[in-house]
Each structure stands twice: as C-alpha cells, then as structure tokens.
N, C-alpha and C positions, 0 to 999 in steps of 0.2 A: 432435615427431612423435607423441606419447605420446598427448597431450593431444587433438591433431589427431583422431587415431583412435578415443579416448574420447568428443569429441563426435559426429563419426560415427555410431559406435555406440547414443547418447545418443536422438539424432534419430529414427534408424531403429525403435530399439526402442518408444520412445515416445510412440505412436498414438493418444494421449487425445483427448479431446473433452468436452463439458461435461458430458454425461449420463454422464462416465465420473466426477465430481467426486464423488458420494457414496458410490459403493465405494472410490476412494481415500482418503477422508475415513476409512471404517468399517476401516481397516486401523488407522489407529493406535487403541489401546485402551489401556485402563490408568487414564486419568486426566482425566475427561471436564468437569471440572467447570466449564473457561471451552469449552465447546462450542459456545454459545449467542454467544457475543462473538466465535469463529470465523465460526460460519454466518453472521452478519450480513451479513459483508465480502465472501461468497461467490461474489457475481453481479459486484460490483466488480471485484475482483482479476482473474475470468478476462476482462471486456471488457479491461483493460487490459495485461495480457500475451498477448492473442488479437489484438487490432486498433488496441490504442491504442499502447505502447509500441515505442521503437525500441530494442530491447536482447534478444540470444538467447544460448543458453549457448557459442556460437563468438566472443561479443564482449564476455566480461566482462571485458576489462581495457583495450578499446575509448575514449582518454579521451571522445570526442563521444557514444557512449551517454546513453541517457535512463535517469536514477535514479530508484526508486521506494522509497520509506521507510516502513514500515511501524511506526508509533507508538505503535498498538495491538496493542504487542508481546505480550500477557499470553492473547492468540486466535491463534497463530499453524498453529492445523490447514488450516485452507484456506488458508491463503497457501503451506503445504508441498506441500498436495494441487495446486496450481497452478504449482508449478516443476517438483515433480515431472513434470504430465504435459507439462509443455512442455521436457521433457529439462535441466533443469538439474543433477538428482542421479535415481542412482536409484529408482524407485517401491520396490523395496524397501528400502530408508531407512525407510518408513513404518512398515512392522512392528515396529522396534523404538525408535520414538519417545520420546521422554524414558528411554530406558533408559542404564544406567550405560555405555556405551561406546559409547553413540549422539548424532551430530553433533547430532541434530533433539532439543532441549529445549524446557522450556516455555516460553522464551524465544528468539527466532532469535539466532544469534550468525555475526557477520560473517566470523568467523574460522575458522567452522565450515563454514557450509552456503554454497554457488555459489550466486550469485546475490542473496543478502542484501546487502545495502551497508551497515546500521547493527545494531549490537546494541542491542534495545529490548526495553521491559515496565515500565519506569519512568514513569508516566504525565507526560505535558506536554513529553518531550524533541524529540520529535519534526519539529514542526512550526516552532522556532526552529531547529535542525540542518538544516533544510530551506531556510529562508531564505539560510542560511551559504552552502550548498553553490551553492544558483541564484547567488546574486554573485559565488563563485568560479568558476562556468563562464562568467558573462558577461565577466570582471574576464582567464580566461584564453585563452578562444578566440569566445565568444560562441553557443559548441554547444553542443546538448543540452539537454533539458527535465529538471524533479526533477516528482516526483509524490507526493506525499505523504498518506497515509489516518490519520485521527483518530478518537478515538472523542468524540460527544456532553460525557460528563463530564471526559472531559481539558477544555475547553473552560474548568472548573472554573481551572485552576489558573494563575497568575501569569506565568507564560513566555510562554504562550499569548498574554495581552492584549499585551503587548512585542513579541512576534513578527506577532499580526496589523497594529497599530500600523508596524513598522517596514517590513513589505514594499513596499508602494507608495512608501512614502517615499524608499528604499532604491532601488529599481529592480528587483524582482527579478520581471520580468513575464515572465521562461519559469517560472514556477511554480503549479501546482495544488496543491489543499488540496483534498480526497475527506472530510467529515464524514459517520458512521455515525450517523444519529441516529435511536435505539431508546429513547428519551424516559427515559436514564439518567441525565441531569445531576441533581444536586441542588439547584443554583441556579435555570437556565433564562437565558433571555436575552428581554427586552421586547423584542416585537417579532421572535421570533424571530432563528437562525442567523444568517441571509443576511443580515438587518439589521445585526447585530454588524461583518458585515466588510463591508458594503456603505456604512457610517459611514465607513470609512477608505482606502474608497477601491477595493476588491477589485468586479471584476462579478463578480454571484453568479450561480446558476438553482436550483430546487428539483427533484427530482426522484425518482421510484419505486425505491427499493434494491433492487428486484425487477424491473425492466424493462430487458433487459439494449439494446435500442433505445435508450431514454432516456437511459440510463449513457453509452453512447457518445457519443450525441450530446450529452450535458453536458459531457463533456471534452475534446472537437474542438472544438466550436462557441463559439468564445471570441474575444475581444478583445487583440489583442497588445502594446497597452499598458501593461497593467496585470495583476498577480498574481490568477486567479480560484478562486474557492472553486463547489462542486457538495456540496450537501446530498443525501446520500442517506437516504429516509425507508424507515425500518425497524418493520416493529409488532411488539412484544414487545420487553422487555429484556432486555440482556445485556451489559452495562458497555461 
C-alpha cells in the first residue's frame, strides 16, 4: 500500500518535461568532470523513457517490462536527471549526488536507485549483459524488449566483439544497441559503426544524437528479426 501511495505521489509531483533536463542536470554539483559523456546521452535517454520504452515507476518489478542498460555508466547525470523527472526517485535525490549517504554515485547502482536494472561504469559490460538478458526474456516468456546505450570507445574492448558476434546468431532480436559516438574511440572501426555490426548480421541506421525525431524513429523503426543497433552521432568528445 506504501509503495502504491509513494508512486502516486511520485507521478503527481513530477511534472518534468525536457526543457526542465538542464536545471535538473545543474542540481547535481560537486563533481563535474564526466559532464560531457552525461550530456552526450541526453536526447537519447529522454526519447526513450518519454515514447519509446514500456516501463514506469508503478512497474518496476513488472516481469514483461522493457529493460534499459545503461553501459556508459561512468556519465550517469542525465540518465538521473531523467528518472528523476519521470518520477522514478525523488528530484531531490539530485542535490546531494555522489554524496556520502546518497543513493545517486558516480556510478548507478541497482541496488540503490528505482529504476536502474544494472550496476555499471566498468567499460564493455554492458552490451554482452544485454545479450544475456534479451535470451532470457525470450527463453522465459518471449516479453519485453532490453535497450541497451554504449559509449563509442567501449566499442574498444573485447566483450564487445563476442557480444556483437553472438547476438544474431543467438536470437536475441528484441534487442537494441543505442552507440554514443562522440568520435572517442582510439581504434575506430573501417568503415564505420554500423558496418561493424551490420557484418554480423544487426540492421543498423545512422542518425542525429540531437534530433530527438530521428532518435525515435531509429528505435521504433526496425526489423523484427534481427538485433538492431542506432548510431547516435555526437560532435565533441566525452568518452
């Protein structure tokens, strides 16, 4: 009943909208210095808890819920600033962010904050825990989508080639891959992103990290056979 009334309350109170994202952003203070690898994600996160995802803070224990992983754990201000305004925790949570008796650190933690489903900041976990989870909802009920955001240079690391490799092969075609690519990789990929995963089998599309239009309709507009990945292109870096 508790619970019942706290989201209630959750909802009502919290009346955000996307022009509300940068004063909720400037609440948290302190410790700015992956700011730039938050904003990136910025436009993303809110199409996809605004229009895209099926998951609110009355159904987080809902098994058919759609999951979203946030991988580029080590930027987690706007992905706060966007649960916050869509009532998952309170906005004031924000104000004391990374502080000693505060849920919201520089890393999300599952165990912490409503709404998080993985603790990340460890580059590269991401997007194989992603794979996991889609076969496990298809393997237990065949609901629900996983959503998964990456940064560029994760892209880097070893899990990753395993992980894009094994998803189609796998089956895991209620799965999206959201790439932040702010031209941070140190390798790069010939031929670009899309091509990476477009080699093993993923439909890909390119599109504006800033066009909150295009976002959407990158991650609706898909093929249900197969696991799709959505490059979103970012100018300036920020890991």
């Amino acid at each position: 009943m508790y619970l019942k009334l706290y989201v209630v309350a959750m909802k009502t109170l919290n009346r955000y909208e996307y022009a509300d994202l940068e004063v909720l952003m400037s609440r948290m203070t302190g410790d700015e210095k992956h700011t730039a690898a938050a904003t990136s994600t910025l436009d993303v996160l809110w199409v996809l808890y605004d229009s895209v995802l099926d998951v609110d803070p009355g159904r987080m224990r809902d098994p058919h819920r759609d999951r979203f992983l946030l991988s580029k754990g080590h930027g987690p201000m706007a992905f706060y600033a966007v649960l916050a305004a869509k009532g998952f925790f309170p906005a004031e949570w924000l104000d004391n962010w990374a502080g000693f008796d505060s849920p919201l650190g520089m890393h999300p933690d599952r165990a912490l904050v409503p709404g998080v489903e993985i603790g990340s900041g460890s580059l590269g976990h991401g997007l194989p825990i992603a794979v996991g989870v889609a076969l496990g909802l298809k393997a237990k009920s065949g609901r629900g989508r996983v959503f998964v955001l990456v940064g560029d240079a994760e892209l880097d690391e070893g899990s990753n080639h395993e992980a894009i490799a094994a998803a189609p092969r796998l089956g895991a075609t209620n799965l999206t891959t959201i790439v932040i690519d702010n031209q941070s990789s140190s390798l790069g990929w010939p031929g670009g992103i899309a091509a990476r995963f477009a080699g093993e089998g993923w439909t890909t599309v390119d599109i504006d990290g800033r066009d909150r239009r295009a976002i959407r309709s990158g991650l609706t507009d898909r093929l249900p056979d197969r696991p799709h990945l959505v490059v979103a292109h970012i100018n300036g870096k920020g890991h």
